[in-house]
Every structure is written in C-alpha cells, then in structure tokens.
Biopython code that builds the backbone (N, CA, C, O; Angstrom):
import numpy as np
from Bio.PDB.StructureBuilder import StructureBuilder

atoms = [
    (1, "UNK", "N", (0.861, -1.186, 0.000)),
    (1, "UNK", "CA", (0.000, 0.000, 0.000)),
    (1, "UNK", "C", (0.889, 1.223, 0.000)),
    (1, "UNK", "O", (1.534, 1.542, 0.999)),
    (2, "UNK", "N", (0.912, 1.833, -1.013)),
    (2, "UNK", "CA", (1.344, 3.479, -0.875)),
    (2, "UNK", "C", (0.985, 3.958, 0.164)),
    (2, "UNK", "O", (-0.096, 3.782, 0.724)),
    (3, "UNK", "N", (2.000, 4.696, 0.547)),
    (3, "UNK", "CA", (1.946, 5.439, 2.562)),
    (3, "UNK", "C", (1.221, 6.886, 2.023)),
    (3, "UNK", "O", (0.722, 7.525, 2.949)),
    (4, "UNK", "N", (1.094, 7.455, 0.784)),
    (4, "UNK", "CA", (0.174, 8.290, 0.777)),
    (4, "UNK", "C", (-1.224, 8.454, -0.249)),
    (4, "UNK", "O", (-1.315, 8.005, -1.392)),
    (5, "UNK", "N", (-1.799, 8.879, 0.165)),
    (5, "UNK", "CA", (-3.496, 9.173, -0.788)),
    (5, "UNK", "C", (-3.426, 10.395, -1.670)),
    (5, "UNK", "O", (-2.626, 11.259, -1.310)),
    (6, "UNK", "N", (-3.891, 10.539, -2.396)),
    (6, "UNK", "CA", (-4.269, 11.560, -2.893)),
    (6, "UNK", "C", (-5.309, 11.940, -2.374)),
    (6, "UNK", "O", (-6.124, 11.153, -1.892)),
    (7, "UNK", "N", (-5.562, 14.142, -2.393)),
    (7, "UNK", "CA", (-6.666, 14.299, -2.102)),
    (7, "UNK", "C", (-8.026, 14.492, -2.271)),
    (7, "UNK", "O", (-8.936, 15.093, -1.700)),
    (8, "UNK", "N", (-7.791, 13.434, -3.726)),
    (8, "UNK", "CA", (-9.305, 12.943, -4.035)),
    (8, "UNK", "C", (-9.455, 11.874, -3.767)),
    (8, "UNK", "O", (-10.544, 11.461, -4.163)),
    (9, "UNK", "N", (-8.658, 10.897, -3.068)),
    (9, "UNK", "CA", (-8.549, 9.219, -2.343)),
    (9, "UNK", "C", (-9.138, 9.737, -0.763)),
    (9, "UNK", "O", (-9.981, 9.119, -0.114)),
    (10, "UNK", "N", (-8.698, 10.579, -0.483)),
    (10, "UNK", "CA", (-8.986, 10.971, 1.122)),
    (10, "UNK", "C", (-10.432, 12.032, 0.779)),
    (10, "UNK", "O", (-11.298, 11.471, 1.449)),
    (11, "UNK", "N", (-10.688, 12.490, 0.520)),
    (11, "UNK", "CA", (-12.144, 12.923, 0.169)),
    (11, "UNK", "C", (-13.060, 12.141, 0.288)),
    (11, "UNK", "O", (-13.885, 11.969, 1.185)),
    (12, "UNK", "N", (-12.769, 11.344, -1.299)),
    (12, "UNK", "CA", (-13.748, 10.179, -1.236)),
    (12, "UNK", "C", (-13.659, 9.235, 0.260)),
    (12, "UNK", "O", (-14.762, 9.000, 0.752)),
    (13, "UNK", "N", (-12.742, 8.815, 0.832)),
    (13, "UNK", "CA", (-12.965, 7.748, 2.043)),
    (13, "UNK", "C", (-13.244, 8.536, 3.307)),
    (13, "UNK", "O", (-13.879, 8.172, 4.297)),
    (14, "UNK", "N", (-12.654, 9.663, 3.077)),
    (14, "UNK", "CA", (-13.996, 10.521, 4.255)),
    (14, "UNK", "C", (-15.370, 10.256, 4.066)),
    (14, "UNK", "O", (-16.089, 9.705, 4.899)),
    (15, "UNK", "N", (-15.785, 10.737, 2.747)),
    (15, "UNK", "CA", (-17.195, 10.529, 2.899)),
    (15, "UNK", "C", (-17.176, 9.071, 2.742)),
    (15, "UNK", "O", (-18.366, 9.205, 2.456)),
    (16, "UNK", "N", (-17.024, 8.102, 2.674)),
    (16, "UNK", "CA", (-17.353, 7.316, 3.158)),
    (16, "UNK", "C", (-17.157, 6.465, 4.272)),
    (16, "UNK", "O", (-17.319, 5.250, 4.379)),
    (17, "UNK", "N", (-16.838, 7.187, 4.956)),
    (17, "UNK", "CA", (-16.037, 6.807, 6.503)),
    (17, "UNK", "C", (-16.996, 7.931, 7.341)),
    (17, "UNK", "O", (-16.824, 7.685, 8.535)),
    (18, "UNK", "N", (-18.154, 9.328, 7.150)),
    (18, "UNK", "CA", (-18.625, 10.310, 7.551)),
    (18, "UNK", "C", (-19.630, 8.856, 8.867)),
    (18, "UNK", "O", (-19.330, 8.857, 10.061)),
    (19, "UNK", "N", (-20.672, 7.870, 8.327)),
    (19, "UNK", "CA", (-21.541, 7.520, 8.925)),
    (19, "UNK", "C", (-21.062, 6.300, 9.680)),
    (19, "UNK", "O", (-21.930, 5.597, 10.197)),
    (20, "UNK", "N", (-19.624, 5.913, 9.825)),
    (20, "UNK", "CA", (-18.898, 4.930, 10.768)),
    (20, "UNK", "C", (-18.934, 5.375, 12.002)),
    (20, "UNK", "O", (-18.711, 6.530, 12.365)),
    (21, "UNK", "N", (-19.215, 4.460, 12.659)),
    (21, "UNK", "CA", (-19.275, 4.464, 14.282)),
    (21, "UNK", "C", (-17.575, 3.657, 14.528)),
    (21, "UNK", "O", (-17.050, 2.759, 13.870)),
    (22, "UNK", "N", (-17.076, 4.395, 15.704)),
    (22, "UNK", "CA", (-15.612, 3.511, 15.910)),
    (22, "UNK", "C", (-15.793, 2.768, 16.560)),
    (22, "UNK", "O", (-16.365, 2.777, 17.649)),
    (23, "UNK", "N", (-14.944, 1.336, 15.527)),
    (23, "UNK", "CA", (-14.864, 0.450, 16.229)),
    (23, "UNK", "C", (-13.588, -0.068, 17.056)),
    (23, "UNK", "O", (-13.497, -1.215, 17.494)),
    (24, "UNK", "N", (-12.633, 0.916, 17.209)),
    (24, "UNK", "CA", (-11.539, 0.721, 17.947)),
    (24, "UNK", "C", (-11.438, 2.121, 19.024)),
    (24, "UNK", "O", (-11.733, 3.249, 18.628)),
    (25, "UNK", "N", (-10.907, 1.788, 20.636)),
    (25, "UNK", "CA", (-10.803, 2.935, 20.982)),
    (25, "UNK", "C", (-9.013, 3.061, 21.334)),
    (25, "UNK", "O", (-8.230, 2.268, 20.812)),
    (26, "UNK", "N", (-8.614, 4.005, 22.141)),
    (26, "UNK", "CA", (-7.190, 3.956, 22.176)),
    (26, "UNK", "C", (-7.551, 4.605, 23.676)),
    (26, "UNK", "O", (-8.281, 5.581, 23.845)),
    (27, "UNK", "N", (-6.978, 3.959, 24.566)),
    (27, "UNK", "CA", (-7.242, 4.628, 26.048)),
    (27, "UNK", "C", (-5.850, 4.890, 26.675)),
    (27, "UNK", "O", (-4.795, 5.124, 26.087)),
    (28, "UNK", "N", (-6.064, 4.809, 27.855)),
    (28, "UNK", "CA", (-4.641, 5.197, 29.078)),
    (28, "UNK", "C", (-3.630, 4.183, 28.435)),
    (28, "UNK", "O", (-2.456, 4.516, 28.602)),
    (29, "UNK", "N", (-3.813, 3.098, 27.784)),
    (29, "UNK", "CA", (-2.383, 2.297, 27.720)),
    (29, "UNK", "C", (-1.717, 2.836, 26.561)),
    (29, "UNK", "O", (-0.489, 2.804, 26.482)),
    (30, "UNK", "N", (-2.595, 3.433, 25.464)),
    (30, "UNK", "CA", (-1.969, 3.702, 24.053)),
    (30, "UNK", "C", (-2.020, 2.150, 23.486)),
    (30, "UNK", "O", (-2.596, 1.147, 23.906)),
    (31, "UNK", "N", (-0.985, 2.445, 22.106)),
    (31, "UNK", "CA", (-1.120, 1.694, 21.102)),
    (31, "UNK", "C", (-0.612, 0.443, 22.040)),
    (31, "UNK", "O", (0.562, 0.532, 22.401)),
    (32, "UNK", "N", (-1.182, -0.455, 22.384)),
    (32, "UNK", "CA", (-0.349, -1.760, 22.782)),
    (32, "UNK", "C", (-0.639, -2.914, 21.854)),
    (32, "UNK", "O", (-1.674, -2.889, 21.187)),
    (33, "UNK", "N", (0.005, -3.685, 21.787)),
    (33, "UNK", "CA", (0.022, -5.142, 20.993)),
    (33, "UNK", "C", (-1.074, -5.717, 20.916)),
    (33, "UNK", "O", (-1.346, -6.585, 20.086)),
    (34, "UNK", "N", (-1.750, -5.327, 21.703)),
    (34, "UNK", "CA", (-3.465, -6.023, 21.460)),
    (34, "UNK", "C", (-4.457, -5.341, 20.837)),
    (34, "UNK", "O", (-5.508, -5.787, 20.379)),
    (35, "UNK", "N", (-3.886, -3.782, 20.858)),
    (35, "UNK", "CA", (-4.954, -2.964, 20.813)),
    (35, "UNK", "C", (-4.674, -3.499, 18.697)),
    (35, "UNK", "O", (-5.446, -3.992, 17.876)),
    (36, "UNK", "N", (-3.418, -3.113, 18.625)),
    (36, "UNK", "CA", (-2.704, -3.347, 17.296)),
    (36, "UNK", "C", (-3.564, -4.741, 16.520)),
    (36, "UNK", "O", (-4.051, -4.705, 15.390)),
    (37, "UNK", "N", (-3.583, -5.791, 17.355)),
    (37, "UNK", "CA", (-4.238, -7.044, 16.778)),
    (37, "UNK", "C", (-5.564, -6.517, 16.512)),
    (37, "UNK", "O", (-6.001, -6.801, 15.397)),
    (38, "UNK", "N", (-6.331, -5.801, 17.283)),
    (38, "UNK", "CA", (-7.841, -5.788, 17.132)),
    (38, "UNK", "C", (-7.782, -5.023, 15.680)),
    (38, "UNK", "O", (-8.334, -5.366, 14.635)),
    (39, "UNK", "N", (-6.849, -3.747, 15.959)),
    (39, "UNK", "CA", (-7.567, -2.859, 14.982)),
    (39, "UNK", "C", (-7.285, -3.908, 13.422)),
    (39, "UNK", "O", (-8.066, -4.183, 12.512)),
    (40, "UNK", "N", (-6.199, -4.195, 13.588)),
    (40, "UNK", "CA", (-5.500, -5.376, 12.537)),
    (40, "UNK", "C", (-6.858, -6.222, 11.923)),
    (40, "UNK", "O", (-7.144, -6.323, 10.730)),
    (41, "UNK", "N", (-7.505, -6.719, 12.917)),
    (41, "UNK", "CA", (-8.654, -7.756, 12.308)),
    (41, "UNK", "C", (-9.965, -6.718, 11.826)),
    (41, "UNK", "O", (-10.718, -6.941, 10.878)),
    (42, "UNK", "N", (-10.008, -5.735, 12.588)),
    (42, "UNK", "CA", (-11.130, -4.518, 12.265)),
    (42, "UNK", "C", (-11.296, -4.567, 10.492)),
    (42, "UNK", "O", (-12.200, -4.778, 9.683)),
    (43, "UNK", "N", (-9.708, -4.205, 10.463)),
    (43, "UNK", "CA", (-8.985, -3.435, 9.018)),
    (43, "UNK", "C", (-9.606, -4.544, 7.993)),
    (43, "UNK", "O", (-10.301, -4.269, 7.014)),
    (44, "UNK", "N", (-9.299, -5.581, 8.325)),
    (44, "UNK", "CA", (-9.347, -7.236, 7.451)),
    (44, "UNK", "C", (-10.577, -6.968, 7.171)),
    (44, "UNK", "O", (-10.933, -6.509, 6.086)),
    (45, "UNK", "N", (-11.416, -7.259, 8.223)),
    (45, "UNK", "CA", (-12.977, -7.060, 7.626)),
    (45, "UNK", "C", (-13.712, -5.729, 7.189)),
    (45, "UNK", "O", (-14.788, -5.657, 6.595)),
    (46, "UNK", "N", (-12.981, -4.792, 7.569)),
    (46, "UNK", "CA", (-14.326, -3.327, 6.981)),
    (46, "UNK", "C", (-13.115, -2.577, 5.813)),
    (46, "UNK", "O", (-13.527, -1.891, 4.877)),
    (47, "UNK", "N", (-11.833, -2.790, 6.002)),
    (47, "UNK", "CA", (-11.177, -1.977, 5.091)),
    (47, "UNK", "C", (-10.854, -0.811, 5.656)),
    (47, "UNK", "O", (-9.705, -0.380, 5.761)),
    (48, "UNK", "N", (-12.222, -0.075, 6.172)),
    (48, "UNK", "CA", (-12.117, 1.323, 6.279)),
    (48, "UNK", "C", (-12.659, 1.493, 7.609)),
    (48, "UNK", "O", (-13.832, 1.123, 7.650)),
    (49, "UNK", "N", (-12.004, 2.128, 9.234)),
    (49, "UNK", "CA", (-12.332, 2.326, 10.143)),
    (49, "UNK", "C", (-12.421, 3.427, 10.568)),
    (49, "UNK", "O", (-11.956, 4.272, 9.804)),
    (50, "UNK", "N", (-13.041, 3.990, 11.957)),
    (50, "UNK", "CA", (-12.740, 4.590, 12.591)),
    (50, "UNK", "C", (-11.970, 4.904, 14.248)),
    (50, "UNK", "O", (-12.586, 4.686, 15.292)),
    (51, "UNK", "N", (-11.554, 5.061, 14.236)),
    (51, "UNK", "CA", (-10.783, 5.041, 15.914)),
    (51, "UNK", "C", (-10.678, 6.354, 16.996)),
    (51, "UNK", "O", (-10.010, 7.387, 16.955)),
    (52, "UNK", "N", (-11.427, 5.946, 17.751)),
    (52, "UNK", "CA", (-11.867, 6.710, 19.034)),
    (52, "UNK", "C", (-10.441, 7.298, 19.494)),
    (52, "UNK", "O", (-9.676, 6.379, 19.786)),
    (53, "UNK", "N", (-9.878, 8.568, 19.637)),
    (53, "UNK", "CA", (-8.343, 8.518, 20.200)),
    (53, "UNK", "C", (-8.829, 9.088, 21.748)),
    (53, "UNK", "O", (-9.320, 10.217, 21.732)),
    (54, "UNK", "N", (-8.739, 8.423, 23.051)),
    (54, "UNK", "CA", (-9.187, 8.868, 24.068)),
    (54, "UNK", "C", (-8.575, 9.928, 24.648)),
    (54, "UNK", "O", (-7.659, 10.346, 23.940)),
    (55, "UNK", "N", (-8.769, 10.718, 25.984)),
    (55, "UNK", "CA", (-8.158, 12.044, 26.477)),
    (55, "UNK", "C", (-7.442, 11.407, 27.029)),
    (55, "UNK", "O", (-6.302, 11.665, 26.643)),
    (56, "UNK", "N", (-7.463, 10.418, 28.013)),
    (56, "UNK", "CA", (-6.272, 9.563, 28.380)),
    (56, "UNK", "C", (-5.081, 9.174, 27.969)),
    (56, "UNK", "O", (-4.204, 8.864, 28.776)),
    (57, "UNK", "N", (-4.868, 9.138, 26.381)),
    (57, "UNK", "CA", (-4.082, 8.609, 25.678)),
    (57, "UNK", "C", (-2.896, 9.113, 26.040)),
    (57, "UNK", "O", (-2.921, 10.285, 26.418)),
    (58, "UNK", "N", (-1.708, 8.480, 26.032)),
    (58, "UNK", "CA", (-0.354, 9.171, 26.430)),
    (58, "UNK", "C", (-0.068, 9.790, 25.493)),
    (58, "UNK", "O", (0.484, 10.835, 25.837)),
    (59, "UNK", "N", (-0.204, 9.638, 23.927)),
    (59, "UNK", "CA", (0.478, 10.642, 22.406)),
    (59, "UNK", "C", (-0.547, 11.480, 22.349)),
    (59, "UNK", "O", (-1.571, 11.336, 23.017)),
    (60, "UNK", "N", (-0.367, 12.266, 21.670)),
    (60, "UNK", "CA", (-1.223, 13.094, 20.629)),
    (60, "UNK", "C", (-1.889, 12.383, 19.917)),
    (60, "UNK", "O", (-1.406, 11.306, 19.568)),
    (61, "UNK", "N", (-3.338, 12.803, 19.436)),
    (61, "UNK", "CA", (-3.816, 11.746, 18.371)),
    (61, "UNK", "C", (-3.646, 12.034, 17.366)),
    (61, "UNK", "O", (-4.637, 11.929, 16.643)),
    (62, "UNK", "N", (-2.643, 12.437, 16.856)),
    (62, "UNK", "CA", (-2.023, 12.739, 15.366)),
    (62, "UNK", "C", (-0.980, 11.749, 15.708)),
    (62, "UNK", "O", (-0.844, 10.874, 14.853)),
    (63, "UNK", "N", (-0.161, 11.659, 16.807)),
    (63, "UNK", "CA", (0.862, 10.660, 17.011)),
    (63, "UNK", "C", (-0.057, 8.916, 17.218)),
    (63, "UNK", "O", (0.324, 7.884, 16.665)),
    (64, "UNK", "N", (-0.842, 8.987, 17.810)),
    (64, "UNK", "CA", (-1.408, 7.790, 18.143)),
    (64, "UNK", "C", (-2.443, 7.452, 16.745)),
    (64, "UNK", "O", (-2.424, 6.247, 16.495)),
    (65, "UNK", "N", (-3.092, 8.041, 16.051)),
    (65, "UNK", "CA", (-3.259, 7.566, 14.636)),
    (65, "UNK", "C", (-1.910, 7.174, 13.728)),
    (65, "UNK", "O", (-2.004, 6.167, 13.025)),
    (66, "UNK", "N", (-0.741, 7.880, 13.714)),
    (66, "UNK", "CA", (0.138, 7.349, 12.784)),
    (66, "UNK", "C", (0.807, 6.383, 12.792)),
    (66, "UNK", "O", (1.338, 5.890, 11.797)),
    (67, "UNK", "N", (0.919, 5.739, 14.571)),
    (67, "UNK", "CA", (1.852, 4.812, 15.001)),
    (67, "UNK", "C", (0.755, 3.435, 14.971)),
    (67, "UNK", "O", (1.224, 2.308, 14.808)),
    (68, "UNK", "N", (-0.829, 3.663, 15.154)),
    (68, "UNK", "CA", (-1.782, 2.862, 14.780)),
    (68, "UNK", "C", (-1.219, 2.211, 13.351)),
    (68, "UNK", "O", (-0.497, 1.217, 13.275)),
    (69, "UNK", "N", (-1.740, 3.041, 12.187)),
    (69, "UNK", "CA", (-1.549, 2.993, 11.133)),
    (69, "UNK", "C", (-0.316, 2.371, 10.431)),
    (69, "UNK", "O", (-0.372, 1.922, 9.287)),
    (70, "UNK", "N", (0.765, 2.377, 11.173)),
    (70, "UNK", "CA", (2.445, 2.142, 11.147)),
    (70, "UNK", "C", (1.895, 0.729, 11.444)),
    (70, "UNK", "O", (1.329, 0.016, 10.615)),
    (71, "UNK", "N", (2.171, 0.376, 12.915)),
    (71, "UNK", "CA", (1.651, -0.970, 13.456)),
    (71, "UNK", "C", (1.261, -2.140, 12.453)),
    (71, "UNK", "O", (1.822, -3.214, 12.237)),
    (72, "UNK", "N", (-0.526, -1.263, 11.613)),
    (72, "UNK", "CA", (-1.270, -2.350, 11.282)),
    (72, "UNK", "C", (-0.637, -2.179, 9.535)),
    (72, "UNK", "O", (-1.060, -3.146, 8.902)),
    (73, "UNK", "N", (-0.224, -1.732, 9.102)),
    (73, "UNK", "CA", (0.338, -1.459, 7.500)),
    (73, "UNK", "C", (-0.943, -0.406, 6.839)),
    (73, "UNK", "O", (-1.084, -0.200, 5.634)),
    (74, "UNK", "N", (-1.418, -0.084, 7.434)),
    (74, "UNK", "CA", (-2.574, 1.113, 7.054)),
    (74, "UNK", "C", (-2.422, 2.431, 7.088)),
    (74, "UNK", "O", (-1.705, 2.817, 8.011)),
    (75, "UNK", "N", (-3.028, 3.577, 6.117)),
    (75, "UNK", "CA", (-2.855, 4.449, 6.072)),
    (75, "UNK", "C", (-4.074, 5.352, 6.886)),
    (75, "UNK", "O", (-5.095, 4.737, 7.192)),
    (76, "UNK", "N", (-3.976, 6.681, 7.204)),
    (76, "UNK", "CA", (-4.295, 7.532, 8.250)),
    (76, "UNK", "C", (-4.897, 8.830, 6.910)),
    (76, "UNK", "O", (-4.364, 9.731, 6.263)),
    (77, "UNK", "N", (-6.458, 8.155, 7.048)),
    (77, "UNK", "CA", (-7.248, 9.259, 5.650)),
    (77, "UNK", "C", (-7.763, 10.408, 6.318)),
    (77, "UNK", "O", (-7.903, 11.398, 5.601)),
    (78, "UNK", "N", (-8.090, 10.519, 7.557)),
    (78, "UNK", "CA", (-8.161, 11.706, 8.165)),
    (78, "UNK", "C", (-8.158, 11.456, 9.970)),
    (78, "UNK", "O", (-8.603, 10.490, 10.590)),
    (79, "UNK", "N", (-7.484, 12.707, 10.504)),
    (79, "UNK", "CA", (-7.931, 12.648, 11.516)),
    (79, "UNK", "C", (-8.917, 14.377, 12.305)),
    (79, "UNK", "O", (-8.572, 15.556, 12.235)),
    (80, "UNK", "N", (-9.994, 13.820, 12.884)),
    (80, "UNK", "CA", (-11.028, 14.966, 13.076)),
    (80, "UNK", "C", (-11.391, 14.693, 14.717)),
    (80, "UNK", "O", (-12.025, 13.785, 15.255)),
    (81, "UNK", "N", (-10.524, 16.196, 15.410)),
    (81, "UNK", "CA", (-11.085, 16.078, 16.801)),
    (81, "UNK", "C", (-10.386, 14.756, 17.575)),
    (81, "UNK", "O", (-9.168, 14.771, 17.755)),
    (82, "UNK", "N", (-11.107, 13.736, 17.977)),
    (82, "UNK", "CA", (-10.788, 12.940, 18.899)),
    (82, "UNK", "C", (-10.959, 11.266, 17.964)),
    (82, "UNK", "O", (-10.930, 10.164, 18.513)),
    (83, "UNK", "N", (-11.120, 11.504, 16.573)),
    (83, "UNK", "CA", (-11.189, 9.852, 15.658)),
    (83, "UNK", "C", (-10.711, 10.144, 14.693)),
    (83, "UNK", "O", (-10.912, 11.162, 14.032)),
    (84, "UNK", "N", (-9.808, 9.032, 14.430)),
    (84, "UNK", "CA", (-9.068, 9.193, 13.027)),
    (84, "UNK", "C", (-9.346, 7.974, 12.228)),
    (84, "UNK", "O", (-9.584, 6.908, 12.795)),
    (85, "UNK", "N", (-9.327, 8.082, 10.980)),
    (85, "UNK", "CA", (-10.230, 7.561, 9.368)),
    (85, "UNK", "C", (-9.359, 6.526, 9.223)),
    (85, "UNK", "O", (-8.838, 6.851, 8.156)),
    (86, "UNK", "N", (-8.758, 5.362, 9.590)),
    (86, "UNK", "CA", (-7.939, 4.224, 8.935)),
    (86, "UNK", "C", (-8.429, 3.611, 7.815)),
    (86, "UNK", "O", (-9.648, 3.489, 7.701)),
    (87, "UNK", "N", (-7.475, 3.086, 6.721)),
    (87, "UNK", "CA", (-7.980, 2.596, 5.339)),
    (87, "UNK", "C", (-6.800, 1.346, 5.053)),
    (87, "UNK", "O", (-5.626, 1.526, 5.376)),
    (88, "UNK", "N", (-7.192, 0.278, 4.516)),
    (88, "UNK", "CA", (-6.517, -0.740, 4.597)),
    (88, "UNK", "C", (-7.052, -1.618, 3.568)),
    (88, "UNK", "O", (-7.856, -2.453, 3.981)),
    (89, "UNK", "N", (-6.722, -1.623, 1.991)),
    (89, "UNK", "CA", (-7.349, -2.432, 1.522)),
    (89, "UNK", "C", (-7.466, -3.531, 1.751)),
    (89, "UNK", "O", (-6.903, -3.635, 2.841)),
    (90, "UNK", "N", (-7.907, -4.722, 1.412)),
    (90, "UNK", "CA", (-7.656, -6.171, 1.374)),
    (90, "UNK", "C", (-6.942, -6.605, 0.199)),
    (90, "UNK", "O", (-7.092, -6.108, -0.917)),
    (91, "UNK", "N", (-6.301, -7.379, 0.438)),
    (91, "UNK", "CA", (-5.382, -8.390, -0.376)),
    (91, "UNK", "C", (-5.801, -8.539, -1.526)),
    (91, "UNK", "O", (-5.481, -7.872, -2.510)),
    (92, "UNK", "N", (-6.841, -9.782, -1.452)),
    (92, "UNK", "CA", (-7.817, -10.061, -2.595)),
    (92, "UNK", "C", (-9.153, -9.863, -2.244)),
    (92, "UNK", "O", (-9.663, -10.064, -1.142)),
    (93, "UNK", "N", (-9.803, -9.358, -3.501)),
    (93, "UNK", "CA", (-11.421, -8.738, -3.571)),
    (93, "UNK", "C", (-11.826, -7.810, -2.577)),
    (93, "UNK", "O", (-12.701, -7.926, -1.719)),
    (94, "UNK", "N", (-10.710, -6.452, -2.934)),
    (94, "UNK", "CA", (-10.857, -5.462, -1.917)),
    (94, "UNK", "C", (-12.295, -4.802, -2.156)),
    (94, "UNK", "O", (-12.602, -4.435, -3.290)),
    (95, "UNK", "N", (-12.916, -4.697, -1.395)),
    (95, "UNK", "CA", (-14.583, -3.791, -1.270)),
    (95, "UNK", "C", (-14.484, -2.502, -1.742)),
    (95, "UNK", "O", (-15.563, -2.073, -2.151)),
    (96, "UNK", "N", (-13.310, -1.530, -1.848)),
    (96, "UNK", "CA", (-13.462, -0.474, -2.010)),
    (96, "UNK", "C", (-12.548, 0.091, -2.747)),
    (96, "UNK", "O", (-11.381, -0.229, -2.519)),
    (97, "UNK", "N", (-12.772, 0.860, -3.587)),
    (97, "UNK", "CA", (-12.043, 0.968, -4.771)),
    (97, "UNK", "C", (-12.057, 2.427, -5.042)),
    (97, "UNK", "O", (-12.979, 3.171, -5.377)),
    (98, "UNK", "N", (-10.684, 2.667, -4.792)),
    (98, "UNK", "CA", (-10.464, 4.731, -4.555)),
    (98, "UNK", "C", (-10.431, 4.959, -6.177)),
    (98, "UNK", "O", (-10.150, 4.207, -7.110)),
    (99, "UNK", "N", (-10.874, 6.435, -6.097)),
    (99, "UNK", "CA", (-10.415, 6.923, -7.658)),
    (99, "UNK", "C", (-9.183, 7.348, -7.680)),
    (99, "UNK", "O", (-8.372, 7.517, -6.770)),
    (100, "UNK", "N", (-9.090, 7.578, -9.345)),
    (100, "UNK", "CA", (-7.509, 7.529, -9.493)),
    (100, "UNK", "C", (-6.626, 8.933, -8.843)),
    (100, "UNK", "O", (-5.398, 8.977, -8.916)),
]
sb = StructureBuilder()
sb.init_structure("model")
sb.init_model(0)
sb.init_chain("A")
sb.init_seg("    ")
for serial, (resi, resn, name, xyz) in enumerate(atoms, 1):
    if name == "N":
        sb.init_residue(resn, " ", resi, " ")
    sb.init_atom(name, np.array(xyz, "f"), 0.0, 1.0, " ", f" {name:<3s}", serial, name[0])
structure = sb.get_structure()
C-alpha cells in the first residue's frame, strides 16, 4: 500500500467513513500489541475504520493515529477532533475501490 493518498482518495474515504461508528478505541495504555491485533482484524474485515483517540491517551492523536496505522500497515485518511479515518485495503477482492 502506498503510505500516501491523494486528495481525491482521502475525500472520497472521508465521505465514506462520515456515517462509521468507531470500532476501535485507544485509552490510558496507548497503542499496545493487542490494541494493534484488534484494529489489525477490524482493518481485514471493513477496510475502512474509525478510531476513538481517548483524552487519556499518552500521544497526541495525530501521534497515536500514525503509530496505529504504522503498526497495522494502514494508512491515516483523516484525523477529526478525537477519531481518526484508517484505510486498509484487502489483499484479494478489496470492497473499495479509490479513484484515481
């Protein structure tokens, strides 16, 4: 996966990332090895997430989205406030298909 989007790749997966509820949060421990596995299997099945970055968190959530993203081999399509946009195609018969 290219480490960057274009910003008509990140447009488009905003809006389609606008009506996601997060399914990962990031609390007092930060990124730990488990948190990494979950979001990891999240990624597998939806492609495209969102992640709760808590006030607790020890990084910044500009730091704690990128080191997420680092972790799982995924890229960081936006971050807004306190959740940031993860995107991760699949291997084979990816669901979502950015424009060029």
């Amino acid at each position: 996966m290219a480490d960057e989007l274009t910003g008509k790749q990140r447009r488009y997966l905003r809006s389609l990332g606008h009506h996601l509820t997060p399914v990962v949060q990031v609390g007092h421990e930060g990124i730990s090895d488990a948190l990494a596995r979950q979001t990891d299997q999240q990624l597998a099945v939806h492609e495209l997430i969102k992640v709760r970055i808590g006030e607790s968190a020890p990084d910044d959530r500009h730091q704690s989205a990128a080191a997420l993203a680092e972790k799982t081999g995924a890229v960081v399509a936006q971050v807004l406030g306190r959740t940031a946009l993860l995107y991760r195609p699949r291997k084979d018969n990816p669901g979502i298909v950015l424009p060029k």
